[in-house]
TIVO-2410 file (N, C-alpha, C; in nm, 3 decimals):
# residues 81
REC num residu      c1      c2      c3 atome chaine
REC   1      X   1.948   3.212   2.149     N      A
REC   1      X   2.073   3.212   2.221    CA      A
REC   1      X   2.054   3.131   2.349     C      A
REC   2      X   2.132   3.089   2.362     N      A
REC   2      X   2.124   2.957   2.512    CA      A
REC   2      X   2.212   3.081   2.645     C      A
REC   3      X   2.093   3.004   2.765     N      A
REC   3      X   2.151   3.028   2.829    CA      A
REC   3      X   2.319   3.110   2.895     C      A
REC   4      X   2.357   3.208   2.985     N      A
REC   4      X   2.447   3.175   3.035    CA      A
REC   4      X   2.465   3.116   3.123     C      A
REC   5      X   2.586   3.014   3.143     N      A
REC   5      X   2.595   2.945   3.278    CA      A
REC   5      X   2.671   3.026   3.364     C      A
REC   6      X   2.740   3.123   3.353     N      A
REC   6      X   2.800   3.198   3.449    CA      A
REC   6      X   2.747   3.307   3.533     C      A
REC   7      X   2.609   3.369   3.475     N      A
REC   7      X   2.527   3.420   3.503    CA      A
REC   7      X   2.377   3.415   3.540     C      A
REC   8      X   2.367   3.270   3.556     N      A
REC   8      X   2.273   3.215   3.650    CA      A
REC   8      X   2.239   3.290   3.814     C      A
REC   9      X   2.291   3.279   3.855     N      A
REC   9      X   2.281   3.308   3.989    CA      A
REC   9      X   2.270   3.426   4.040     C      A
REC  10      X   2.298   3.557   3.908     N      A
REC  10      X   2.330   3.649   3.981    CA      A
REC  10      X   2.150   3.738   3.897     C      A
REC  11      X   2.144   3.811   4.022     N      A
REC  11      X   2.011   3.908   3.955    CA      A
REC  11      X   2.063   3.993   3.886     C      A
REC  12      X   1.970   4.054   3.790     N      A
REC  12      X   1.980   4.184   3.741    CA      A
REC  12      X   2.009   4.287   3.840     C      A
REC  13      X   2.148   4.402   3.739     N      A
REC  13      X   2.219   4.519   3.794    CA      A
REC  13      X   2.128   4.605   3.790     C      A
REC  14      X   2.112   4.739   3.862     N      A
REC  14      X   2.091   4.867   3.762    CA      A
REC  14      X   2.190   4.966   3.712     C      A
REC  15      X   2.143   5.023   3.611     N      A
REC  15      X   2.235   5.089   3.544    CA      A
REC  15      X   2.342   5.213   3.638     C      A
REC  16      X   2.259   5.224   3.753     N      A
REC  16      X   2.372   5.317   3.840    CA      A
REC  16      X   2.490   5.196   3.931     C      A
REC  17      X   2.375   5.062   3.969     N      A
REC  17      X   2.515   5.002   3.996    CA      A
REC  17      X   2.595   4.927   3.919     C      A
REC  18      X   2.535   4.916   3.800     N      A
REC  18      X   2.650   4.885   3.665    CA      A
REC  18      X   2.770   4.975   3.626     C      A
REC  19      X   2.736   5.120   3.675     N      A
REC  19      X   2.866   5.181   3.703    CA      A
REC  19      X   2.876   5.240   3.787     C      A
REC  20      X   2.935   5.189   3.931     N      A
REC  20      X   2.999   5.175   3.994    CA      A
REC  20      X   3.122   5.158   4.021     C      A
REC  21      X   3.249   5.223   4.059     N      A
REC  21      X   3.369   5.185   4.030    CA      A
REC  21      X   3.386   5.050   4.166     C      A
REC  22      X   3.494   4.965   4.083     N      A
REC  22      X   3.517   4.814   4.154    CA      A
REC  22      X   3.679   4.828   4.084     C      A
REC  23      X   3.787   4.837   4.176     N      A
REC  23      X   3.909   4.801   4.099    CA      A
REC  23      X   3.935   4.671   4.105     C      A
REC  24      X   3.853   4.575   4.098     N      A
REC  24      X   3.885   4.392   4.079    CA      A
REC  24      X   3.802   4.413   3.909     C      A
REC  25      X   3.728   4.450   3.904     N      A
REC  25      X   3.634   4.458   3.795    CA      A
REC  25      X   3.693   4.431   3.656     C      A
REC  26      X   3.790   4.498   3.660     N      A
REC  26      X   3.839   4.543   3.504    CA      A
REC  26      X   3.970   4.419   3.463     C      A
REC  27      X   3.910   4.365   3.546     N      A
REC  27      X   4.039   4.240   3.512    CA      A
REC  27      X   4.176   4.212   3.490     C      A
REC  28      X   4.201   4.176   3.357     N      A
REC  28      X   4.337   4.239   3.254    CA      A
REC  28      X   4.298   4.315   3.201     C      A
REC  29      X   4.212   4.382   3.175     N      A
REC  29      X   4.214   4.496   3.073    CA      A
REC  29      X   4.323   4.619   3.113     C      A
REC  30      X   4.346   4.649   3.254     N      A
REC  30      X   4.387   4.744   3.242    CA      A
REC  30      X   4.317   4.867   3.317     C      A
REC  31      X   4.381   5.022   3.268     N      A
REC  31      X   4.321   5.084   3.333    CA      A
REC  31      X   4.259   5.186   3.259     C      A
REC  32      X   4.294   5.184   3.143     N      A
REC  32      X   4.226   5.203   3.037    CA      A
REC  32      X   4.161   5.110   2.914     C      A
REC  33      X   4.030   5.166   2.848     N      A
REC  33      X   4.021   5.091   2.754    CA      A
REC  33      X   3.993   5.151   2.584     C      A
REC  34      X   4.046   5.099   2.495     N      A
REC  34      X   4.119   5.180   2.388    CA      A
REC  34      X   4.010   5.248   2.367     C      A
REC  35      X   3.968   5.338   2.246     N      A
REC  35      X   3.869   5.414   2.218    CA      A
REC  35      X   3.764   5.285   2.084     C      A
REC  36      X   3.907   5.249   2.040     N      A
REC  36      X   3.855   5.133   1.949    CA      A
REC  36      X   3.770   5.049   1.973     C      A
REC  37      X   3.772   4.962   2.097     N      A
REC  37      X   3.697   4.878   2.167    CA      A
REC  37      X   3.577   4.929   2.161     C      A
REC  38      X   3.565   5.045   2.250     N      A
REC  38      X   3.429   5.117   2.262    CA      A
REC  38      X   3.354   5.148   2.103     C      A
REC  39      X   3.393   5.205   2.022     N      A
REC  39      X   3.312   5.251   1.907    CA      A
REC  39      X   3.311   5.108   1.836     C      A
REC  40      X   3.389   4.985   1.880     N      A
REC  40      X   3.307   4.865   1.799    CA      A
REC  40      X   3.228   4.824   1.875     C      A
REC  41      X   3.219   4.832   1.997     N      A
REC  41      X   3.058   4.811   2.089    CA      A
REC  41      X   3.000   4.875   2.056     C      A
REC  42      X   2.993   5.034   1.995     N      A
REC  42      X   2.860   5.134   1.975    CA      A
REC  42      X   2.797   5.133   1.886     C      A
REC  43      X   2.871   5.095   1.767     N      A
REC  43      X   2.902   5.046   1.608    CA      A
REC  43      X   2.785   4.927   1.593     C      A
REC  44      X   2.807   4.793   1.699     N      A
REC  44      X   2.776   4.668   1.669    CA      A
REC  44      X   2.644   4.688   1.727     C      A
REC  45      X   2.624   4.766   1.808     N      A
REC  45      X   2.485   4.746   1.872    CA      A
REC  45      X   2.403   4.860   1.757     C      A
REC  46      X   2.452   4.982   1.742     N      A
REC  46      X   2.382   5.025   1.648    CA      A
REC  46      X   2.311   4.970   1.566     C      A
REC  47      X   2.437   4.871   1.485     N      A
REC  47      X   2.366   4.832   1.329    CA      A
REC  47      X   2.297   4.717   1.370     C      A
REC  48      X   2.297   4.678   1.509     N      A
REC  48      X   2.177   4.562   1.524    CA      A
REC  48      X   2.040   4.601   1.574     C      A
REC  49      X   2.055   4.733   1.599     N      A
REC  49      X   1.919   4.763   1.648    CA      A
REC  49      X   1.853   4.816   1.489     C      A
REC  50      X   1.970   4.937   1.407     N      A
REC  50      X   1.879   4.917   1.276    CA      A
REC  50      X   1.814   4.815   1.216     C      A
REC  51      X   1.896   4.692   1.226     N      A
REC  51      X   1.827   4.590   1.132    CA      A
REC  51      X   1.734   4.530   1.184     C      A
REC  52      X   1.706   4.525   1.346     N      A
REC  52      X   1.589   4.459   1.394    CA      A
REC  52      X   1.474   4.553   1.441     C      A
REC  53      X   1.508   4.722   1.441     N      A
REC  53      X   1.402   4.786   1.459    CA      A
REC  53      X   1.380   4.911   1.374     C      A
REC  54      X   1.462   4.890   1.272     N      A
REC  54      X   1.457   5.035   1.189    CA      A
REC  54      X   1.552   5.106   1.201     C      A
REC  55      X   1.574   5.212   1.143     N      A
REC  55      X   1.659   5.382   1.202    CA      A
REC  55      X   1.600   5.490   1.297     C      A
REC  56      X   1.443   5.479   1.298     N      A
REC  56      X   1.407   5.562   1.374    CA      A
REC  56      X   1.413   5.537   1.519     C      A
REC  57      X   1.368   5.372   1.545     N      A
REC  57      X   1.373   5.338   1.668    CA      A
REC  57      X   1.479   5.347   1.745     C      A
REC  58      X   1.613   5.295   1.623     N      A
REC  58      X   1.745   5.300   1.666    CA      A
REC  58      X   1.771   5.416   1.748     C      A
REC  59      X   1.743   5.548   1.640     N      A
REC  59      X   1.764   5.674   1.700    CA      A
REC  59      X   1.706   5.688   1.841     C      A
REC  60      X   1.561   5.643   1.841     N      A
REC  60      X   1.497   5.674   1.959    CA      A
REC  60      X   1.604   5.620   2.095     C      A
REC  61      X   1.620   5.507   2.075     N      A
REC  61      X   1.716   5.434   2.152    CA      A
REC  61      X   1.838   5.471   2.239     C      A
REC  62      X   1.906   5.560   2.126     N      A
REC  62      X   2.004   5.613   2.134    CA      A
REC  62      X   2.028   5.735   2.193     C      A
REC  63      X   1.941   5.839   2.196     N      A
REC  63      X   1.877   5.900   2.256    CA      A
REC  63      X   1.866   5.920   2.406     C      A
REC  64      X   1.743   5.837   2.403     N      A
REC  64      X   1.731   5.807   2.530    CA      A
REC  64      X   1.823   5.750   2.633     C      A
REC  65      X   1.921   5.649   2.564     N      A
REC  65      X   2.060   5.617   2.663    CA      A
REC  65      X   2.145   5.750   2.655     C      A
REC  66      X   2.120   5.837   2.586     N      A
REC  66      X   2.194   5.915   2.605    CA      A
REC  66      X   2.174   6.078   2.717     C      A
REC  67      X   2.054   6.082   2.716     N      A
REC  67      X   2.008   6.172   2.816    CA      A
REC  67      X   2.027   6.093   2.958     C      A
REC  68      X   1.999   5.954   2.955     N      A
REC  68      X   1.992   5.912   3.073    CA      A
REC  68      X   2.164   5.906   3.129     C      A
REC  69      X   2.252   5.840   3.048     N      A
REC  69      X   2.381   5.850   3.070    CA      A
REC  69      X   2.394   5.989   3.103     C      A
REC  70      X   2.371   6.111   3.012     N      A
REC  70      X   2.382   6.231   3.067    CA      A
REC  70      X   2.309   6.304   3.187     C      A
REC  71      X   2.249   6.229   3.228     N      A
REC  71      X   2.166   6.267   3.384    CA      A
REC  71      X   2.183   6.215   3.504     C      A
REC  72      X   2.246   6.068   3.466     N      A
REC  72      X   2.386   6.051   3.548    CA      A
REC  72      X   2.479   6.096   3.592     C      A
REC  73      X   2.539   6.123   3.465     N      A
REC  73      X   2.699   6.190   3.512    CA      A
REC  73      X   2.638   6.356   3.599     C      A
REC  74      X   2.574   6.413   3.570     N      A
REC  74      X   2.522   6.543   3.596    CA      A
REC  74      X   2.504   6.558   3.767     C      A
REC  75      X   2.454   6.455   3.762     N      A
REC  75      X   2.390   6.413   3.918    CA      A
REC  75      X   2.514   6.369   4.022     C      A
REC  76      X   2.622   6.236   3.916     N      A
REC  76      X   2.736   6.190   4.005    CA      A
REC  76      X   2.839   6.236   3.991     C      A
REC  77      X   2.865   6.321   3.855     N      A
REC  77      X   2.978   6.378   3.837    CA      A
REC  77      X   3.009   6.551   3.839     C      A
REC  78      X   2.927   6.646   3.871     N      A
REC  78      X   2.944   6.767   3.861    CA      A
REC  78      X   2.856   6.774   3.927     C      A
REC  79      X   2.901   6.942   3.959     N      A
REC  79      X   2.852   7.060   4.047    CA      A
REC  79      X   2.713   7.153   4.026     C      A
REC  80      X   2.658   7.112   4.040     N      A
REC  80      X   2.500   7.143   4.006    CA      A
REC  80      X   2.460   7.254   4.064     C      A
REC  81      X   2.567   7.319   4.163     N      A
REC  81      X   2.533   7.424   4.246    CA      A
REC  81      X   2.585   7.573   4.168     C      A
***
């Protein structure tokens, strides 16, 4: 895959300031985004990680973004007290 040219310049995010709320961010999309959109992003990356690393790894993968997403929200979004 070649280069991006639009993304030259900028460093790598981290995943807490990758979500970050920005209301310029979301462009036209809106202020919602359908549910559809999302499960063909979850969908497409899935079946590309099966085919380039297996099912188990996949799982492992999946997993792990998922505790971490959930240790996020835990931390930025609720009451821990």
């Amino acid at each position: 895959m070649s280069n991006n040219i639009f993304m030259e310049d900028r460093s790598p995010i981290s995943f807490e300031e990758y979500l970050q709320f920005n209301e310029n961010g979301r462009g036209n999309l809106g202020d919602m985004l359908p549910v559809t959109v999302y499960r063909m992003l979850e969908y497409s990356i899935k079946e590309e990680l099966v085919n380039n690393f297996g099912k188990e790894k996949q799982i492992e993968i999946f997993r792990k973004a998922g505790r971490k997403s959930g240790e996020y929200f835990a931390k930025n979004m609720m009451n821990l007290d």
